[in-house]
N, C-alpha and C positions, 0 to 999 in steps of 0.2 A: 553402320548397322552393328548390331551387337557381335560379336564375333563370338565370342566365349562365351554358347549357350549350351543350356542342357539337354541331355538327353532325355527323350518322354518315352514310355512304352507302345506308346501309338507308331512308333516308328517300326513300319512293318520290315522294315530289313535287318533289325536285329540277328545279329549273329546268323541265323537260318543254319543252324547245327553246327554252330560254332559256341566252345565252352566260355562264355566272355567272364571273363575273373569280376569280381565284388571285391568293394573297398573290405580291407581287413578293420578296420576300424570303424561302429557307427554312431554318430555322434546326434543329439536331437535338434532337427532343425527348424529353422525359421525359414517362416515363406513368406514373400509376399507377393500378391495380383492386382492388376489395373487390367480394365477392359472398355472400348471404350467404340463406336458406330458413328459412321457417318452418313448421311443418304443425300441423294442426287432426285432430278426427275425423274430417273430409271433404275436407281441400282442404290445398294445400302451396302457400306461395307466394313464389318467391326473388326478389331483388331483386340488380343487377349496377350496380355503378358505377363508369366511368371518367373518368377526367382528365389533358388532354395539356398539356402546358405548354414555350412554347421552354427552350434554354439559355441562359440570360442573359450566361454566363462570358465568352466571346466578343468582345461587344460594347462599345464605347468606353463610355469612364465619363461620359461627356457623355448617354447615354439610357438607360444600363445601370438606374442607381437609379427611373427614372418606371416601368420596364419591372418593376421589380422588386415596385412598389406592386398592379399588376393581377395579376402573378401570387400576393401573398401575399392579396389579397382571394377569388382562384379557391381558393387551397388552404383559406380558412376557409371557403367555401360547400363545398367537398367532404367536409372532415370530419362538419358538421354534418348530410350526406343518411346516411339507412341505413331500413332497413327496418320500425322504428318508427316514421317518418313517417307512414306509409302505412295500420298495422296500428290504427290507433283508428278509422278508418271503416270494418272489413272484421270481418266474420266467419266467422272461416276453421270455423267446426264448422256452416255456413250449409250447408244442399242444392243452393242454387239458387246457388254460387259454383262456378267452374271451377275447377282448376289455374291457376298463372299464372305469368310471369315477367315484372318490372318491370323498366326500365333506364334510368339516366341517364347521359347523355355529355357532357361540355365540350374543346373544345380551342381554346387560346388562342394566336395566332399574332401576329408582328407581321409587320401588314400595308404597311408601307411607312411610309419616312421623307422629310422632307421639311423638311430645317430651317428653323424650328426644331421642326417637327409631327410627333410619329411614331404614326403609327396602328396601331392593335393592331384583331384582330378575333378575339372568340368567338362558332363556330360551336356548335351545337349541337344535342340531339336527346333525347325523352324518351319512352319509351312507360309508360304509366300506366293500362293497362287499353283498353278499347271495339276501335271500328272500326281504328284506326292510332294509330301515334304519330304526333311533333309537331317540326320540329326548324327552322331559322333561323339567320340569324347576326343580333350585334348590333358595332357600330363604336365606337373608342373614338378622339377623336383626343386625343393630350395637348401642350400647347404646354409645352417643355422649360426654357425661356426663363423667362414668367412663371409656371411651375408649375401650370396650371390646365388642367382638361378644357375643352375648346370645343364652343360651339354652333357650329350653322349660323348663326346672328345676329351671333358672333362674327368671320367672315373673308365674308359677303357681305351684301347688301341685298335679303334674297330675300321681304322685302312688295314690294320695289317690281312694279308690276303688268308693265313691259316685260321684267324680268327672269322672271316666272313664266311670258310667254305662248313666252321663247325656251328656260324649259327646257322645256316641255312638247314643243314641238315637236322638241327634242333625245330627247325621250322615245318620241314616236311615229314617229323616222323609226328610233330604235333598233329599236322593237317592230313595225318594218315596217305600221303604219297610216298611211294615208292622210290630213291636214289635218281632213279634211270626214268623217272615218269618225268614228264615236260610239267609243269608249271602251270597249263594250261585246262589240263585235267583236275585243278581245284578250283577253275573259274577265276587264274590271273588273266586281264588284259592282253599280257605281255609274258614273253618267257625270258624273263630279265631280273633274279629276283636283288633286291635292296633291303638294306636294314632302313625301319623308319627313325626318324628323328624324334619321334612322339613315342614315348616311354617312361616306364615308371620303375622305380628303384622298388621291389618288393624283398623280403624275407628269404624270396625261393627263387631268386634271379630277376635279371631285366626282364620288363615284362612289353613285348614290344606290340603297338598298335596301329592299324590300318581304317582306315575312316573307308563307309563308300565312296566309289568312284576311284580311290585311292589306287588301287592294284586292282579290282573285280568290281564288278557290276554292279549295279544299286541290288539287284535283286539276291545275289550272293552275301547283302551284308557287310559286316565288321569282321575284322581278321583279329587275332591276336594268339601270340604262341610267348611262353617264359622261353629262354636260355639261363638254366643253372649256371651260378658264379663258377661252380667246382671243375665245370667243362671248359672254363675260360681263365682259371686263375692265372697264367702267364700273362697273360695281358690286361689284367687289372692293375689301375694307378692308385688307389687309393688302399691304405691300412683296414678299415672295415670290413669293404668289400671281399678283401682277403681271409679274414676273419670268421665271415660266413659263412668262405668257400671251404674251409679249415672244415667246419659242421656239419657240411652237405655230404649228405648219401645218393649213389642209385635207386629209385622208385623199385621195392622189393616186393609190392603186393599191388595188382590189379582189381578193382572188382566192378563188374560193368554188369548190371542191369538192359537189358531190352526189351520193350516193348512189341510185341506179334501178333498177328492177328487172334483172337479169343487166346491168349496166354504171352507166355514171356521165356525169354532166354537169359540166362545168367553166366559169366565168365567168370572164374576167380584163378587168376595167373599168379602165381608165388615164387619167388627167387631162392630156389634151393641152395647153389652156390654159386659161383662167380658170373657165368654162363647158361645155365642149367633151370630152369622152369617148370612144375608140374601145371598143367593145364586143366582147368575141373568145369565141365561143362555140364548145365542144369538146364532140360528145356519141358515147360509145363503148357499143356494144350490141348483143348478140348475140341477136337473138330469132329470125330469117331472115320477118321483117314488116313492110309498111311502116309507117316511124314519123316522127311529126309532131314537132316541136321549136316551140313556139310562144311567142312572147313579146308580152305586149302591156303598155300606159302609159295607166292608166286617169287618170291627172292630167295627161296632155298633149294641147293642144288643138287642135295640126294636126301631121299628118305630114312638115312641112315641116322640122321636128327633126331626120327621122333621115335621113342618106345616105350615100351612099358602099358600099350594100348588097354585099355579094362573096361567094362562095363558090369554089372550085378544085373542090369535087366533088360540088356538091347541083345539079341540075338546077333543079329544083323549089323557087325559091325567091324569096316576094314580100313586096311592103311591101301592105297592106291600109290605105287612107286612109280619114278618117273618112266615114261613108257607103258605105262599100265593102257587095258582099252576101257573108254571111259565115254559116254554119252553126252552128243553134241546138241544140245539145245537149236543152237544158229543156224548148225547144219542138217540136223534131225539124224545125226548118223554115229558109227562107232568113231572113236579116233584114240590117240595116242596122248597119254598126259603128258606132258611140259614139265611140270612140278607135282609136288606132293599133294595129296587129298586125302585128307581124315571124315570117314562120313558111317553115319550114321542114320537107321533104316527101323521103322516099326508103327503098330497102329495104338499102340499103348500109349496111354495122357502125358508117363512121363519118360522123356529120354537121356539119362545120366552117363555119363562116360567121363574117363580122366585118358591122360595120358603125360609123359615127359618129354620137354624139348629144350634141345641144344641149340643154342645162337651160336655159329660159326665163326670165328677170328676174323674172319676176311669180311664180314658185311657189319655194317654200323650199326643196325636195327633191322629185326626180324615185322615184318608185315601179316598178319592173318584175313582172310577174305571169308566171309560167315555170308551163310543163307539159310535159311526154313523153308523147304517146299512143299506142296502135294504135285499128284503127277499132275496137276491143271494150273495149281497158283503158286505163286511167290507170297510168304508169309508177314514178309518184313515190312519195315517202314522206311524209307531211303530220305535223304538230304536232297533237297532239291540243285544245290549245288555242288552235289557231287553223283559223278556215273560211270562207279567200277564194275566193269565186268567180269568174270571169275574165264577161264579157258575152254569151260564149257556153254559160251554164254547166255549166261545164269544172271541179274542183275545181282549186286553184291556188297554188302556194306564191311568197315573195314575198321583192324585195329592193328596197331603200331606198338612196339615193343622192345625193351631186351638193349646191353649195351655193352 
């Protein structure tokens, strides 16, 4: 069976509010399709197969030939799929078989160059009968140089144990968990996490990737988080990779857009200096109700963090220190805050407020937990595979930060 297939957008597991990175390069491609039915006394069954492949013509003779080797490996797996694969375990004169249509997809793109590495990525996608299809990408990096595909063992030291505890942690502030949250809370299998094998050499770091089934659920989707070189330069092998890490900065500007019910919420987080953050929060919304804007920092250990609170048109607008009395949604009752809360309170369209925050020495990344309320609804839109709840519990979507 074709192994190295592409990925199709029919595949409803994509990502499911996961950012999945796009080839930095795109190149125009060539397709080709074969489709082709069989029928029985009962049952008819066709099979569709496509294959995308870049232009190679284009491209400097220095990568064009390594480029050239993955695309003639993708055209010998595609000749050899057709719909006698399939037809020695089916019997199409069967009662108890449906109609059907089988499909396989490949599209092979090169995913970014990085002399002397150029990485190639086939996405792909196959449906083969049952509840859904199946689809994934898989990475290929090729060193043009010595001719050979590479490991990950190849350009870092990724036994070494302080290299695995900084990419995870690279991993969890990607997938917005929290140090101390289990693993399971982002819809892993298993709280066991691993680096995968399947990875791509990008501009901005390893870009590492998780197929369904891989670590979480079909319904959770594709995983993938970068680790910046500049977080790993000690245990980089190669001269390049070093190089990069030379280049690389801390992420200094935030700016996140969300979607809410009739309106939208906007973040723009700025690195003042080392540490040091101003937080500008934009919330526009047409319901004519009063709406809460709340934020809280379930990893920060005193409100001494945040100042400089301001707003030009929210009355109604307080810092909640740890110990504060603060409304239980779960419990319907007063209680005592745990951590900090930044919230804001009014029936005006719009609700603007800034304030400063300090990420603390002692914690890797500061966590933020956001909601939009009325006193009846929750505003937001949430991830199906993820279910943070805030301390008052509030459902609550989240952003990671700060290093």
């Amino acid at each position: 069976m074709l192994r190295l297939l592409v990925f199709a957008l029919a595949f409803c597991g994509l990502g499911m509010g996961q950012n999945i990175v796009e080839p930095f390069y795109k190149l125009k491609p060539v397709v080709q399709e074969h489709s082709e039915c069989k029928s029985g006394a009962k049952t008819t069954l066709c099979f569709y197969k496509k294959l995308t492949l870049p232009t190679a013509d284009i491209l400097s003779k220095e990568i064009k030939p390594s480029i050239a080797k993955y695309i003639k490996k993708a055209n010998e797996s595609y000749k050899k799929e057709s719909l006698a694969t399939y037809l020695s375990d089916i019997d199409l004169d069967s009662d108890e078989l449906f109609n059907g249509n089988y499909e396989v997809t490949e599209s092979l793109e090169l995913f970014d160059y990085n002399k002397p590495v150029i990485t190639l990525m086939s996405a792909y996608y196959s449906y083969l009968g049952g509840a859904h299809g199946l689809g994934g990408r898989k990475f290929f990096n090729y060193d043009i140089e010595e001719k050979k595909e590479l490991t990950l063992d190849d350009l870092v030291d990724f036994n070494n144990t302080q290299f695995r505890k900084i990419a995870e942690l690279a991993y969890r502030k990607s997938d917005t968990l929290l140090p101390n949250e289990t693993l399971s809370d982002a819809c892993w299998l298993e709280d066991n996490f691993y680096i995968s094998q399947n990875f791509a050499v990008t501009k901005s770091g390893f870009l590492f990737h998780y197929n369904p089934y891989e670590i979480k659920a079909y319904a959770c989707g594709m995983t993938e988080f970068i680790l910046p070189y500049y977080k790993i330069k000690p245990f980089l092998k190669r001269k390049f990779l070093k190089s990069i890490a030379d280049s690389q900065k801390p992420t200094n500007r935030i700016k996140k857009e969300i979607e809410i019910e009739k309106g939208s919420l906007k973040f723009d987080i700025k690195r003042v200096e080392n540490r040091k953050f101003t937080v500008n929060v934009d919330t526009s919304i047409y319901n004519n109700k009063k709406v809460w804007v709340s934020l809280s920092f379930p990893n920060l250990q005193s409100a001494k963090y945040i100042s400089k609170l301001h707003s030009s048109d929210v009355k109604d607008l307080k810092l909640y220190k740890i110990g504060s009395k603060i409304y239980s949604k779960k419990i319907q009752k007063v209680i005592r805050s745990k951590y900090p809360l930044v919230e804001a309170a009014t029936k005006s369209d719009q609700i603007t407020f800034t304030f400063t925050l300090l990420v603390p020495k002692n914690i890797s990344y500061l966590c933020m937990n956001y909601r939009v309320t009325t006193r009846t609804k929750n505003l937001l839109k949430y991830d199906d595979y993820h279910e943070f709840f805030d301390q008052q519990g509030f459902r609550v979507n989240r952003i990671c930060f700060g290093e």
